[in-house]
C-alpha positions as semicolon CSV with decimal commas, in nm:
position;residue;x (nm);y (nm);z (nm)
1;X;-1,642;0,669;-1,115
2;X;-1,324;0,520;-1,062
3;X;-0,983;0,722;-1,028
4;X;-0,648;0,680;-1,014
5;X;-0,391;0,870;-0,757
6;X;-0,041;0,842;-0,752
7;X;0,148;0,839;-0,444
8;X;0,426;1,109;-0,503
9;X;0,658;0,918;-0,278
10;X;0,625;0,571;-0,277
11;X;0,521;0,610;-0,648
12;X;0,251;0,353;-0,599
13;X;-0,134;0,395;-0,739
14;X;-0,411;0,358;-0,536
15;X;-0,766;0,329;-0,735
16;X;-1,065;0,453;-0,537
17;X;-1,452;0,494;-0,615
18;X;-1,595;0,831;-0,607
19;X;-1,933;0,989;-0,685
20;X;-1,802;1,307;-0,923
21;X;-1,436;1,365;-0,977
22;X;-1,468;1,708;-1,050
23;X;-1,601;1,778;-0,697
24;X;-1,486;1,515;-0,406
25;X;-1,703;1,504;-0,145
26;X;-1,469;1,602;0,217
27;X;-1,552;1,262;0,385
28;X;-1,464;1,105;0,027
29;X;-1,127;1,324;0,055
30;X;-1,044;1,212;0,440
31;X;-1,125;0,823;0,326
32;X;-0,827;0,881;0,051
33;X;-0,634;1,033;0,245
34;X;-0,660;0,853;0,520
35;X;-0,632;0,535;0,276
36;X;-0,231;0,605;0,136
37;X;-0,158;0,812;0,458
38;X;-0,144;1,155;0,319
39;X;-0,233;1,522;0,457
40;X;-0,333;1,620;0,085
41;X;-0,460;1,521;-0,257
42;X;-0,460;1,641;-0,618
43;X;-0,711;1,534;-0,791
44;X;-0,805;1,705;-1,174
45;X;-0,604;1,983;-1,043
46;X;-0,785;2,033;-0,754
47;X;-0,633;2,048;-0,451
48;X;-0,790;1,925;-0,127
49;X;-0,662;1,864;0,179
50;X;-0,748;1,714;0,500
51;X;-0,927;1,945;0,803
C-alpha cells in the first residue's frame, strides 16, 4: 500500500510502499527515515522512530 508523509519542515511529500500501514515494519521505518533524513515518523498516529 502506498502512503503519503509530509515533511514537517521542508513541507515536501514523499510517497513510499509499505506492506500494512497500520503496523510498519522497523527496517520499513529506518528506509523512510533514512529516505527524507528524519530521526522520526508519524504515520496513522503512530509514532515510530529510528533505533
Amino acid at each position: 500500500m502506498i502512503i503519503t508523509i509530509r515533511h514537517q519542515i521542508e513541507r515536501t511529500n514523499h510517497k513510499f510502499d509499505v506492506k500494512d500501514p497500520n503496523n510498519l515494519a522497523s527496517i520499513e521505518v529506518w528506509a523512510i527515515c533514512h529516505e527524507i533524513n528524519v530521526k522520526a515518523i508519524l504515520v496513522n498516529g503512530k509514532y515510530y522512530e529510528t533505533k
